[in-house]
Backbone bond lengths (Angstrom), bond angles and torsions (degrees), N, CA, C in turn:
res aa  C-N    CA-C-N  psi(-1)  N-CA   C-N-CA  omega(-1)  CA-C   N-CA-C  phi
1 X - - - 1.466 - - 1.521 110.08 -
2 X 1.355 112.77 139.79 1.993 111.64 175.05 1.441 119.31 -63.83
3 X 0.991 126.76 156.99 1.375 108.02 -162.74 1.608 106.23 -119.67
4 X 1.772 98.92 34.49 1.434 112.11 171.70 1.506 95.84 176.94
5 X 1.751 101.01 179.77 1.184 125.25 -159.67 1.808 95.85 -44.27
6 X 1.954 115.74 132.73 1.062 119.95 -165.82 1.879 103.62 -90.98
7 X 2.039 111.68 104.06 0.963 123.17 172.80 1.820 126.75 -77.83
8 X 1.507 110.16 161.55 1.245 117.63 166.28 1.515 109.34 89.89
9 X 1.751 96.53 56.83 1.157 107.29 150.92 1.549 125.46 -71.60
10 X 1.490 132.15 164.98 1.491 111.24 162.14 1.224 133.66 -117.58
11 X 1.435 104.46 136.70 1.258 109.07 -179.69 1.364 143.06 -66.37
12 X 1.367 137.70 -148.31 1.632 149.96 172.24 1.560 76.23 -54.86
13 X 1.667 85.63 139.54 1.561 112.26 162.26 2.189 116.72 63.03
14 X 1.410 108.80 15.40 1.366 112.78 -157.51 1.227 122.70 52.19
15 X 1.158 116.39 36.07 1.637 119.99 172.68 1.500 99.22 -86.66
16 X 1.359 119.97 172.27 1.297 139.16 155.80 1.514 110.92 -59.81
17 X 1.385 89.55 158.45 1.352 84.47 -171.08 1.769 90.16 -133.75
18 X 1.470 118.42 98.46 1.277 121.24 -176.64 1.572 118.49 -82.00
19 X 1.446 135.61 75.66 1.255 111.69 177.98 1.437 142.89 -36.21
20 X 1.559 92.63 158.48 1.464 116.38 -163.26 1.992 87.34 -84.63
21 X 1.183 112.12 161.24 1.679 118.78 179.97 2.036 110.99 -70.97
22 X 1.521 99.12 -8.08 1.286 108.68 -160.70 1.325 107.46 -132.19
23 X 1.450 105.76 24.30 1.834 98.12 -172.12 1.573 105.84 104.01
24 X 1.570 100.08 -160.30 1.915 116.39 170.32 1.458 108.58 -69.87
25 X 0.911 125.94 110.69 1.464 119.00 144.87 1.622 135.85 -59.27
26 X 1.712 81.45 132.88 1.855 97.04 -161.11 1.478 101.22 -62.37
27 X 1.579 144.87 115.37 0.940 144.65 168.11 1.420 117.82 -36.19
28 X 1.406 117.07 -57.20 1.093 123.97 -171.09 1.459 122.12 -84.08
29 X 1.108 119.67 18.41 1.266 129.02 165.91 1.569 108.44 -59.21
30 X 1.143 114.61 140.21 1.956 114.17 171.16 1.385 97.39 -63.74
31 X 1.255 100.86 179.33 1.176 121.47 -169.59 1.722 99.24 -124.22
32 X 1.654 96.29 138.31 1.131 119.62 -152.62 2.112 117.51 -71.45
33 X 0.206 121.61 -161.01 1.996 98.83 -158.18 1.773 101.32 -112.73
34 X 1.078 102.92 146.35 1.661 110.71 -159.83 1.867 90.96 -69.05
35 X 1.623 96.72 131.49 1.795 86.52 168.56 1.433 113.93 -107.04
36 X 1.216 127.12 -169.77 1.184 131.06 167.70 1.258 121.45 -66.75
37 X 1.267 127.76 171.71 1.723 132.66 164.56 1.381 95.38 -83.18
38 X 2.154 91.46 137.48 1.443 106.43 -179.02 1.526 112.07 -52.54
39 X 1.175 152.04 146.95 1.337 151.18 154.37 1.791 106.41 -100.21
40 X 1.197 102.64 96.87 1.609 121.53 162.22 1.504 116.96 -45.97
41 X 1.396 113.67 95.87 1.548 103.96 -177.31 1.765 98.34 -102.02
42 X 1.419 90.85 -178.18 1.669 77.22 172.62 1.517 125.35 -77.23
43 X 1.442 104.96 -28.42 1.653 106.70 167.36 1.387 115.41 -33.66
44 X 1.631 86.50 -41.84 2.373 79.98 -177.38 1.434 106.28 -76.54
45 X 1.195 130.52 -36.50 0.953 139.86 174.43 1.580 112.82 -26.63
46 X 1.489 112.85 -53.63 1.345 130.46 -159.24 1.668 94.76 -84.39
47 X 1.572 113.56 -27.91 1.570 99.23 -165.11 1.106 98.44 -82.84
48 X 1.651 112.96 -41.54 1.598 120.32 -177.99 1.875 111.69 -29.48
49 X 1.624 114.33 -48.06 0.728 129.43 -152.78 2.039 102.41 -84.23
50 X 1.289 84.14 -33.79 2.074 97.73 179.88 1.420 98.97 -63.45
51 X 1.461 113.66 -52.13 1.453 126.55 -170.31 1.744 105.16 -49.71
52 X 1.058 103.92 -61.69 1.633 117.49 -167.63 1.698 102.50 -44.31
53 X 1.675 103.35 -39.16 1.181 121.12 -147.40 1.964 84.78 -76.81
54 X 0.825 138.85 -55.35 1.488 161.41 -157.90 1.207 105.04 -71.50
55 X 1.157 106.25 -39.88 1.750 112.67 172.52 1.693 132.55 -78.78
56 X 1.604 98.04 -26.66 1.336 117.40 -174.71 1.328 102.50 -71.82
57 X 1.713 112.92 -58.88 1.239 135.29 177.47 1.642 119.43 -67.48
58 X 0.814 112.64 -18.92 1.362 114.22 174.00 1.783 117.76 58.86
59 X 1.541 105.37 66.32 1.439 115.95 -161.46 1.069 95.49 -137.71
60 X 1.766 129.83 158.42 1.453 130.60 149.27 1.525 113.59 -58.08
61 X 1.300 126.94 131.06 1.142 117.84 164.51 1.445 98.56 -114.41
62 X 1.752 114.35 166.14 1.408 122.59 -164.46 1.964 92.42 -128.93
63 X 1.171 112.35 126.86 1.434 125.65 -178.85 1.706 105.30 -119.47
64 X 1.252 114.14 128.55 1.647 120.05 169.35 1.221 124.40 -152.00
65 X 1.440 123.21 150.97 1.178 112.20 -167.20 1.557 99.70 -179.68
66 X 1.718 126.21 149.44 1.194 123.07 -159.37 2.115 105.30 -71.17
67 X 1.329 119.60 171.59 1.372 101.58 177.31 1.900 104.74 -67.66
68 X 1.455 98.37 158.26 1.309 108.78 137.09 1.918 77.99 121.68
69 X 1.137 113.81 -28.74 1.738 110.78 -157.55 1.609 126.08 -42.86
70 X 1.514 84.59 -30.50 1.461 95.69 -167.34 1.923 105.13 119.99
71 X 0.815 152.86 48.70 1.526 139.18 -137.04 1.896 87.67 -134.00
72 X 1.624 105.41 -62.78 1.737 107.57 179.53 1.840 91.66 -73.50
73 X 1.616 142.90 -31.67 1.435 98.05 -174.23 1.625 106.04 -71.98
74 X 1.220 113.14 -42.34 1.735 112.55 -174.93 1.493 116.02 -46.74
75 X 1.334 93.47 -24.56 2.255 85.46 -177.84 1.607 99.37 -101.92
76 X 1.298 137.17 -27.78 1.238 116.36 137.24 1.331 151.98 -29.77
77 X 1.522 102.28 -64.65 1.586 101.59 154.57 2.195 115.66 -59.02
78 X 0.975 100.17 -38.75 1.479 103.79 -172.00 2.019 92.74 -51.89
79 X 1.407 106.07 -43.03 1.625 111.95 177.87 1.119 109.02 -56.55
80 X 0.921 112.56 -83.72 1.863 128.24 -168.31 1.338 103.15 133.20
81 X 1.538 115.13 20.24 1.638 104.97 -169.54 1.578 108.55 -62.55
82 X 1.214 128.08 -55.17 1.464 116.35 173.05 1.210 144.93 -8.66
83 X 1.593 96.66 -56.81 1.583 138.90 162.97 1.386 88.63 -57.16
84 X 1.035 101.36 -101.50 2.214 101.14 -162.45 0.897 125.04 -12.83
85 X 1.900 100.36 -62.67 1.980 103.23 177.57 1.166 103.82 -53.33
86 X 1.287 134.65 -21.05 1.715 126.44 -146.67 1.588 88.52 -92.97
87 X 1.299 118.56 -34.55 1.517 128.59 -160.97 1.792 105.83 -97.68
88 X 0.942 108.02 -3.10 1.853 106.69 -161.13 1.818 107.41 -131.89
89 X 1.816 101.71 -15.77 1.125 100.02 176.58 1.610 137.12 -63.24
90 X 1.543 96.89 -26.66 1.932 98.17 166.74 1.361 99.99 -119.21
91 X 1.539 101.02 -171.33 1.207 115.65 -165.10 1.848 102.28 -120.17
92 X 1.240 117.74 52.39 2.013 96.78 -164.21 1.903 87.71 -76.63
93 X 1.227 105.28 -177.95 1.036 140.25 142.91 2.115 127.72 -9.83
94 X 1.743 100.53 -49.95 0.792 90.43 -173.39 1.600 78.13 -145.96
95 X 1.241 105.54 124.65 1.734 115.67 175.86 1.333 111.09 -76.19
96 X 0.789 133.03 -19.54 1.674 140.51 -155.17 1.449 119.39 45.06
97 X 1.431 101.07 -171.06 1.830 108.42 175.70 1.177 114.65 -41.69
98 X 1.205 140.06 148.15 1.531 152.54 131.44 1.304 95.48 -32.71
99 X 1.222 123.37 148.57 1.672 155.38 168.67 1.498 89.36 -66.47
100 X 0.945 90.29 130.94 2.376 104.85 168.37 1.054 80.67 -68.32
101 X 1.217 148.08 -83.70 1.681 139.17 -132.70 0.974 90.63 -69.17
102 X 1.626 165.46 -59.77 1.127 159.92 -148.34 1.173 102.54 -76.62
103 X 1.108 125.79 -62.19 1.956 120.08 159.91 1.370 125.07 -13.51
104 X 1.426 95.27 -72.24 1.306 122.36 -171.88 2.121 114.95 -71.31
105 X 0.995 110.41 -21.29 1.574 118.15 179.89 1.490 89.64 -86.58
106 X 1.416 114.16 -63.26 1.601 114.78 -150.68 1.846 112.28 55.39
107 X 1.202 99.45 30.99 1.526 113.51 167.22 1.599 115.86 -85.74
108 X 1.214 103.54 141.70 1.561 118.12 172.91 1.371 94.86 -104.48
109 X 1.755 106.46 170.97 1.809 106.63 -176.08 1.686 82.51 -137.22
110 X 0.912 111.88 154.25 2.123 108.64 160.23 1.460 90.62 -151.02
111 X 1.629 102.74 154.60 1.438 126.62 169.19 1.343 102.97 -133.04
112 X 1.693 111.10 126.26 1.720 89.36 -174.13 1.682 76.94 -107.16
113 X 1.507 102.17 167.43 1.629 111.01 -174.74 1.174 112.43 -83.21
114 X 1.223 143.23 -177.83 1.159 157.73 134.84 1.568 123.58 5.31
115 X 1.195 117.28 -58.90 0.888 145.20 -150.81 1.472 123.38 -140.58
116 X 1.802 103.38 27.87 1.372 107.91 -163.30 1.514 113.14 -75.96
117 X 1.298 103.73 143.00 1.177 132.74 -176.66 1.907 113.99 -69.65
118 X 1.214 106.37 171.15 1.781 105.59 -175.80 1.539 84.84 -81.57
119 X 1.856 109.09 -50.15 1.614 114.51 -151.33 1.507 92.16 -67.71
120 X 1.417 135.34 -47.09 0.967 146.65 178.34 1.815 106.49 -40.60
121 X 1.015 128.92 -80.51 2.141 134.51 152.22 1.180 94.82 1.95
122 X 1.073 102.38 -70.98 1.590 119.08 -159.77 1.454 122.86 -54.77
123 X 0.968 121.61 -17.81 1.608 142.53 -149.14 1.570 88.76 -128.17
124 X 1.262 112.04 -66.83 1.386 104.07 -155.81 1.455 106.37 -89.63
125 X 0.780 170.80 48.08 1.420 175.73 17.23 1.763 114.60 35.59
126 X 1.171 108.05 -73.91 1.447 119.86 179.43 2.081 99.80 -67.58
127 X 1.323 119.21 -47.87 1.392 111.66 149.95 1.450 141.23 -23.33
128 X 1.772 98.42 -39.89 1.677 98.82 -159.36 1.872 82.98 -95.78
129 X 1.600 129.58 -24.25 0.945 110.41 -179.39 1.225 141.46 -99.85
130 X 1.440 82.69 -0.30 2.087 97.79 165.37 1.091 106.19 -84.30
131 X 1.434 134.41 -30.82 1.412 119.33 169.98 1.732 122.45 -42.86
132 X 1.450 101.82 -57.18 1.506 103.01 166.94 1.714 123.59 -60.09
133 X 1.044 115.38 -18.67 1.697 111.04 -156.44 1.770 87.28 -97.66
134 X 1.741 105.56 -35.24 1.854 98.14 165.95 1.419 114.63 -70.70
135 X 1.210 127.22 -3.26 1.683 119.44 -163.00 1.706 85.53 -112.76
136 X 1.149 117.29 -13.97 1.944 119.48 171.38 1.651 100.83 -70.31
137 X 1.297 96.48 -51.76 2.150 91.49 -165.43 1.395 80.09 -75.80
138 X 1.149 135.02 -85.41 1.410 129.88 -160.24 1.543 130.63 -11.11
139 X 1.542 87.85 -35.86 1.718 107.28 -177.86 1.626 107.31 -73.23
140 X 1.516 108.33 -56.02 1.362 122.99 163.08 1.249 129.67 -48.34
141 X 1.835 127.64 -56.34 1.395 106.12 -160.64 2.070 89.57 -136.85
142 X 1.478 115.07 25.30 1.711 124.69 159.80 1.403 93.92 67.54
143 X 1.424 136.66 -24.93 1.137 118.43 -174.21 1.584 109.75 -121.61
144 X 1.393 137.59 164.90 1.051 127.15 173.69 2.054 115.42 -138.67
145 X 1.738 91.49 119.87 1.451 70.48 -164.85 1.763 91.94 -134.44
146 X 1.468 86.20 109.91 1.556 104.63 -171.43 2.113 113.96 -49.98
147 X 1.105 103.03 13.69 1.381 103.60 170.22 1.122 126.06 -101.99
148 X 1.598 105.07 -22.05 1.491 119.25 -174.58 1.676 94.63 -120.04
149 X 0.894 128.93 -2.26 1.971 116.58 -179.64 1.537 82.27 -122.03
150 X 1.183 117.84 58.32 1.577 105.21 153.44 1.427 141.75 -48.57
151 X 1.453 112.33 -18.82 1.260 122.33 156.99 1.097 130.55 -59.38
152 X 1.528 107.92 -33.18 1.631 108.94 -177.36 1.757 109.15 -87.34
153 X 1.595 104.22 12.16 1.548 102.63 -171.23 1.576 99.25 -104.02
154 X 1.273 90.99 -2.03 1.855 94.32 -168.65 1.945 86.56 -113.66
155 X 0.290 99.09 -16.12 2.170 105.18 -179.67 1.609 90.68 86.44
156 X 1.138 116.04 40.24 1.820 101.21 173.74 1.835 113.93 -82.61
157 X 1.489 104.90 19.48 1.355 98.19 176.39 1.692 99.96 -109.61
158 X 0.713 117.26 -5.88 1.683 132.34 -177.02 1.405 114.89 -89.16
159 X 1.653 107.83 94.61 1.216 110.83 -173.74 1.322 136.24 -96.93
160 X 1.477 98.58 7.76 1.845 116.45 168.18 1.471 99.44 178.61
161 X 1.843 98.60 141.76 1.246 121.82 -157.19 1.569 88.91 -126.26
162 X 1.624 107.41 119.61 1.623 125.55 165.82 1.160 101.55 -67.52
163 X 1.247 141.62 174.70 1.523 156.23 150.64 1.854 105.00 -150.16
164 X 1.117 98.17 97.87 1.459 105.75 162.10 1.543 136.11 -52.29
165 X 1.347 156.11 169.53 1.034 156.29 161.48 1.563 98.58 36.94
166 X 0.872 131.69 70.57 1.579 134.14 -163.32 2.035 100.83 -86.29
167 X 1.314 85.13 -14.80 1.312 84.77 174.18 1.680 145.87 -67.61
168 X 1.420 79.54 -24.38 1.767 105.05 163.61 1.379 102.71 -50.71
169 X 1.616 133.50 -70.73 1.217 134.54 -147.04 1.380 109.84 -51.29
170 X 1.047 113.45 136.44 1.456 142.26 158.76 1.401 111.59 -54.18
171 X 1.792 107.59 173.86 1.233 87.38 169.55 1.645 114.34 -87.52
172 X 1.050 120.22 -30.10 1.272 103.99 179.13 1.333 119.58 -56.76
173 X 1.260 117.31 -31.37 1.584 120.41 178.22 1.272 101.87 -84.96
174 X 1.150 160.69 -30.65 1.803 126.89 115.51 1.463 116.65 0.17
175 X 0.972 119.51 -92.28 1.440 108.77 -172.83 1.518 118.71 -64.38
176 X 0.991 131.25 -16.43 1.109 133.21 152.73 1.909 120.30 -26.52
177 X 1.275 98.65 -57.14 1.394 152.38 177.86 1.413 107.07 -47.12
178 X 1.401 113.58 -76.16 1.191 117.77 155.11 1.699 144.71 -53.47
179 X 1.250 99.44 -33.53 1.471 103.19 163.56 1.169 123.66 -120.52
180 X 1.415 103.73 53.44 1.465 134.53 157.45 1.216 96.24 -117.24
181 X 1.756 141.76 -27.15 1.246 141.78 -159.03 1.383 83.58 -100.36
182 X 1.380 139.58 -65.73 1.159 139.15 -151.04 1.952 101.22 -67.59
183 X 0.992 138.88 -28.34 1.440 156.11 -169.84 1.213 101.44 -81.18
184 X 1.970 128.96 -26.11 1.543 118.12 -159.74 1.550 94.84 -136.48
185 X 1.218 114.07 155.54 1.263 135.54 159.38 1.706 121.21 -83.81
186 X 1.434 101.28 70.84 1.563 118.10 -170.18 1.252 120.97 -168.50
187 X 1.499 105.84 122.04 1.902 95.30 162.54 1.644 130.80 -50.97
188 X 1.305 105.87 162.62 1.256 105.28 172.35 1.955 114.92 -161.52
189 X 1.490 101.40 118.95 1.182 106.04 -165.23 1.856 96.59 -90.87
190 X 1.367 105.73 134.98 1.332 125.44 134.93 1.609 144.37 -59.02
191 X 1.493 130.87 60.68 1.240 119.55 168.66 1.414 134.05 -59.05
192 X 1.123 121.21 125.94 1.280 120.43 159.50 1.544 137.36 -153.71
193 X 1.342 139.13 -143.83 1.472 145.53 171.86 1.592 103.88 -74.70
194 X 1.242 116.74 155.79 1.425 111.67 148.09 1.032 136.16 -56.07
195 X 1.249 104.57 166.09 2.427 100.36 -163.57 1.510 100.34 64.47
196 X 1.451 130.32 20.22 1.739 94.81 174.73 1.118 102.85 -94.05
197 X 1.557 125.19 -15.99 1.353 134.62 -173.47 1.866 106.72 -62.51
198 X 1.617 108.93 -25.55 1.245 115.32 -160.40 1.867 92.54 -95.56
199 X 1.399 119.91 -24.46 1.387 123.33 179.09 1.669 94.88 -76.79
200 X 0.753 113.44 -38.40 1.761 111.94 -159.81 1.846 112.14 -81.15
201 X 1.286 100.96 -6.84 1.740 139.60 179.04 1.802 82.28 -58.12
202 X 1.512 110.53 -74.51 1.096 111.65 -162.20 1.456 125.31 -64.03
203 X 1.396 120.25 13.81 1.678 129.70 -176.24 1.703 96.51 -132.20
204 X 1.579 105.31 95.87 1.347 107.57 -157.86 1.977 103.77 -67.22
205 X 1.819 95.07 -26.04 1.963 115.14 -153.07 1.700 74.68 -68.30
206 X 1.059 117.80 -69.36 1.421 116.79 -167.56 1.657 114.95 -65.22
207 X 1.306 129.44 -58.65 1.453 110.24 170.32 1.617 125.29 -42.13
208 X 1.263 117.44 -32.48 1.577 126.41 -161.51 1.692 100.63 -57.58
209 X 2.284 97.12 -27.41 1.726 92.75 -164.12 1.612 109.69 -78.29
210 X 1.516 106.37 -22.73 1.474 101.70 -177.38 1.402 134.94 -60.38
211 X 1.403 106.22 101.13 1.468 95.08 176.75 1.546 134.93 -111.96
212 X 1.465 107.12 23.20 1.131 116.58 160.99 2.018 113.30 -133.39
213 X 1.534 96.26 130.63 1.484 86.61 168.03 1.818 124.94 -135.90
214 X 1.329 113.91 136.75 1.562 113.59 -166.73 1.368 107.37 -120.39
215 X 1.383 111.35 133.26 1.498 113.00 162.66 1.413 101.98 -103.35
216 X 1.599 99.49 145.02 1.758 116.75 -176.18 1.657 104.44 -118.46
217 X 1.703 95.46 100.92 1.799 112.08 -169.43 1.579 90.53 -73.22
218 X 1.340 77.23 -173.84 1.716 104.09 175.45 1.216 112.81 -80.26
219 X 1.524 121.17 173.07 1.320 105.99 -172.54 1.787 97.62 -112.77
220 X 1.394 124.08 134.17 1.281 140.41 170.03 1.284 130.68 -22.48
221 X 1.616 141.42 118.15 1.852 114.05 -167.13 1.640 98.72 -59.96
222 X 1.218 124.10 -24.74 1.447 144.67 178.81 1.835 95.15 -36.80
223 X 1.353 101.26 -86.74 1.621 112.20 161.24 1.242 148.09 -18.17
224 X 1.657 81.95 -71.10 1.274 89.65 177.19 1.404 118.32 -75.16
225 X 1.426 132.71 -18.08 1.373 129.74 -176.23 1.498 97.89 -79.37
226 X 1.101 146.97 -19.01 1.592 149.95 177.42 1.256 84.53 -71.95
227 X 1.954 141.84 -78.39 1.193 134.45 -153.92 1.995 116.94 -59.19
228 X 1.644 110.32 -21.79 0.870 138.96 155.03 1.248 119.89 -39.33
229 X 1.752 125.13 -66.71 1.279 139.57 174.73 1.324 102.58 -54.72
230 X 1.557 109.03 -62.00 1.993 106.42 -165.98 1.436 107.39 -51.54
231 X 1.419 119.42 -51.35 1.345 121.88 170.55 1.397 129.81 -21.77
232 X 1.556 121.70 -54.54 1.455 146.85 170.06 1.438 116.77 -57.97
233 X 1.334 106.37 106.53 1.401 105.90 169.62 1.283 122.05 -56.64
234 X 1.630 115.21 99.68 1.911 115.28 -176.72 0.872 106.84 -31.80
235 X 1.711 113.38 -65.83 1.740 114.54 -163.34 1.612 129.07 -63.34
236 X 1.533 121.68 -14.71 0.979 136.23 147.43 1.487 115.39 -70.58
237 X 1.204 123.42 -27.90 1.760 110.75 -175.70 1.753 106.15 -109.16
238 X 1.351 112.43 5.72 1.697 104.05 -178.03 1.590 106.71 -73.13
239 X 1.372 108.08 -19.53 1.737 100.50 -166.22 1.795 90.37 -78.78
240 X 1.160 126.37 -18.92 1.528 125.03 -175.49 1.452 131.60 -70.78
241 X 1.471 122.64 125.58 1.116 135.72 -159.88 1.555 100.29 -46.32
242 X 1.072 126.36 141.83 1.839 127.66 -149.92 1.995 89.06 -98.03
243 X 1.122 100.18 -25.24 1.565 84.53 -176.38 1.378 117.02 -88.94
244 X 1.970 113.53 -38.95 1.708 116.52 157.10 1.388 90.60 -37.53
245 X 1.160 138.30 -96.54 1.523 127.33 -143.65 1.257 115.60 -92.89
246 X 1.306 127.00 79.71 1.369 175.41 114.62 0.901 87.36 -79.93
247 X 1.658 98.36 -100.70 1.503 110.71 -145.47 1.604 118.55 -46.96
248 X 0.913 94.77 -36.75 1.889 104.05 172.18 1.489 116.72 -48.69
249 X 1.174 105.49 -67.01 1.627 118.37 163.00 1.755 113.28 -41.64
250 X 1.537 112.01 -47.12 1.395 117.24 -179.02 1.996 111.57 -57.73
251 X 1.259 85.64 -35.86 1.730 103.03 -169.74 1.752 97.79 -79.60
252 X 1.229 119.71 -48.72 1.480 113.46 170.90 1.354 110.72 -41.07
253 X 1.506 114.06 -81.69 1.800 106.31 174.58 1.217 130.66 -32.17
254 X 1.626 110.75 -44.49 1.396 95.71 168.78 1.735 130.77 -75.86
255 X 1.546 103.67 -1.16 1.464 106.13 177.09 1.770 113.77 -79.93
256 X 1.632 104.88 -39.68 1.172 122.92 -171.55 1.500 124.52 -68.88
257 X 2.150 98.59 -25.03 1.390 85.58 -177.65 1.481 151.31 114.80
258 X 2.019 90.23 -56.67 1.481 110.64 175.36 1.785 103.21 95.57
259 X 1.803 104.56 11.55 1.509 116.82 173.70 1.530 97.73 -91.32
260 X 1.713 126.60 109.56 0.903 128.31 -160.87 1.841 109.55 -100.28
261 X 1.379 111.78 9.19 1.514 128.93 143.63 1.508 128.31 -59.56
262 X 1.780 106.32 -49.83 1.368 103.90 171.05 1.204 149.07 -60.12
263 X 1.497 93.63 -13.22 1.937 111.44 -175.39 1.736 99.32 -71.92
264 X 0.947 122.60 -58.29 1.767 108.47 177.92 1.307 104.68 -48.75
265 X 1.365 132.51 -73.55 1.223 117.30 173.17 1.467 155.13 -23.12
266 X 1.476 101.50 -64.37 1.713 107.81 147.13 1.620 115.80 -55.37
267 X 1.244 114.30 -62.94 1.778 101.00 175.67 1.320 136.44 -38.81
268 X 1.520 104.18 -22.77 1.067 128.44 144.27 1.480 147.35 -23.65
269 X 1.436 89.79 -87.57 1.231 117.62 159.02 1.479 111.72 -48.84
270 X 1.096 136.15 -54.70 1.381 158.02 154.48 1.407 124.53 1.32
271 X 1.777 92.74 -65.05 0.966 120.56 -176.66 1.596 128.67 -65.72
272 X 1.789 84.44 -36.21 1.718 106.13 -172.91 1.358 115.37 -87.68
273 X 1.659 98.17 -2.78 1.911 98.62 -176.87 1.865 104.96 -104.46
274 X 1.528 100.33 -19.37 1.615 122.94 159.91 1.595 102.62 -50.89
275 X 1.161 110.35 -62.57 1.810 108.46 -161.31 1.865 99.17 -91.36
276 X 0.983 96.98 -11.37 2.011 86.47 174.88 1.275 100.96 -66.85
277 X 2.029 116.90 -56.21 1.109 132.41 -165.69 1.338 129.05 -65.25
278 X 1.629 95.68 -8.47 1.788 109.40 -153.39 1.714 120.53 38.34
279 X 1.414 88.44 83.65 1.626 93.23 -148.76 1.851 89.76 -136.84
280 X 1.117 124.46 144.68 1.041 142.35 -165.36 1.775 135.20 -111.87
281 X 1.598 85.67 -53.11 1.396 98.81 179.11 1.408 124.39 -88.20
282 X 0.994 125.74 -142.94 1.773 122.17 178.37 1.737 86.19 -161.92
283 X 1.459 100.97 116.19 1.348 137.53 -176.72 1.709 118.28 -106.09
284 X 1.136 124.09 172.57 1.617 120.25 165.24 1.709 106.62 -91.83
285 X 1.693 86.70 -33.87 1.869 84.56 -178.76 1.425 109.83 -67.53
286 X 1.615 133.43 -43.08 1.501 132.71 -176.72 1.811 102.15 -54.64
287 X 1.551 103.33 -66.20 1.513 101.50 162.29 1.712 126.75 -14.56
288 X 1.445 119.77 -71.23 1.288 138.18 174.45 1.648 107.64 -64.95
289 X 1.210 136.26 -36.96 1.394 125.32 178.82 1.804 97.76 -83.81
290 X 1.163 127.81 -19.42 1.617 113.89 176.96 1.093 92.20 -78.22
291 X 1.693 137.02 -43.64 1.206 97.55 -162.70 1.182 114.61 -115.37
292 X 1.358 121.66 88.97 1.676 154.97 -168.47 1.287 91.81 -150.61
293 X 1.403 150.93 -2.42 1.227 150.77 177.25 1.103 120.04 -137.26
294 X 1.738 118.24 42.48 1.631 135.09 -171.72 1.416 75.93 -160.19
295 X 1.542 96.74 154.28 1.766 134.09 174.04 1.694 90.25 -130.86
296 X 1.584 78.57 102.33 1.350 94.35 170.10 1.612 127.99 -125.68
297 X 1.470 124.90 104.90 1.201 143.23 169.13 1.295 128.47 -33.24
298 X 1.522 132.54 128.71 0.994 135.47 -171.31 1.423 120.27 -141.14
């Protein structure tokens, strides 16, 4: 029997019909805003490597780290969620390929809300991993017919389950948590704040399973001024005085921190005081007037 709501009805054109985490998706919704290319720091490097580790073994692992680091984009990208939504969000005619990274992770992602619910656990868990275990046969045999891929009705193609902001959960949604882990043949990482490792101390049934744990530091001025450089369009910044942009770059790191959230933001900003100004180069002064238009924490 599935061990939730029974998916893979079909859609327009006899395609599958892979749900959205929230129901139908509104077609006409815009489309969600072009981001940057991931920049691989070594922090991901290290989770990439925790992740793999969690999945192979089939253990809870526990991930923490202060905001801003980068911790939900790295296990995203480590997912392929980008890809998916990008790939699963309509319904035409002809869905195309599965995302390689989505193949290849066989990662689920979950965010429980605010205010998550038991019925809510319940639903969305076994949800976030039938999505993947239908987007596995799908990839394989184009059609999906939950009578005969019984595996993908049980999420047995889903070989590690993210959980974001893990900090929300309750205790029951803790245990929730756990005997969803204890029921499946799959890792499942815990993200969250620091100290959750020291909250989660106190739930011996559930701490006892974790056997991997990672903290996700900051990223280095060392680092981050390399992720800094790749960022910068050379051919736009070669005509620029080599020491302004240094120093510009030098003054970014020290604005940012090693909060690896703020760099889209300020670049941002950056960008938009570049094209007000008709402005070209990358300065300390453009630097310093973007960021007069960020609330930035310290």
């Amino acid at each position: 029997m599935p061990d939730g709501p029974l998916l893979g009805s079909l859609g327009r054109g006899g395609q599958p019909c892979i749900p959205g985490e929230f129901g139908e998706v509104n077609s006409g919704a815009p489309p969600p805003p072009k981001r940057p290319p991931f920049q691989t720091t070594r922090e991901h490097r290290r989770f990439t490597e925790f992740a793999d580790a969690v999945r192979t073994h089939r253990y809870i692992g526990l991930c923490w780290g202060p905001p801003g680091v980068g911790k939900t984009l790295s296990a995203r990208h480590y997912a392929g969620s980008d890809d998916w939504e990008q790939w699963q969000s309509h319904f035409p005619e002809d869905l195309g390929p599965v995302p390689e990274r989505v193949i290849e992770a066989r990662t689920a992602f979950f965010t429980p809300t605010v205010s998550a619910t038991v019925r809510e656990i319940d639903r969305g868990l076994p949800r976030a991993c039938q999505q993947i275990s239908y987007a596995l046969d799908y990839a394989e045999h184009g059609v999906v017919d939950p009578y005969v891929h019984r595996v993908s009705r049980s999420s047995g193609r889903t070989e590690l389950l993210i959980i974001d902001e893990a900090d929300r959960l309750k205790t029951v949604g803790l245990e929730q948590v756990r005997d969803y882990f204890d029921r499946h043949n799959m890792g499942v990482i815990l993200i969250g704040m620091p100290r959750i490792e020291k909250r989660l101390a106190r739930y011996p049934q559930l701490y006892s399973r974790i056997g991997f744990a990672h903290e996700y530091r900051q990223l280095t001025p060392e680092e981050l001024t390399a992720v800094l450089t790749r960022r910068f369009d050379p051919e736009r910044e070669a005509l620029d005085d080599g020491v302004d942009h240094a120093t510009a770059i030098a003054t970014i790191v020290r604005i940012i921190g090693g909060n690896f959230r703020l760099v889209d933001r300020l670049l941002t900003q950056i960008d938009r005081v570049q094209t007000v100004n008709g402005l070209t180069g990358l300065t300390p002064e453009i630097v310093d007037t973007a960021r007069q238009a960020l609330l930035i924490g310290h």
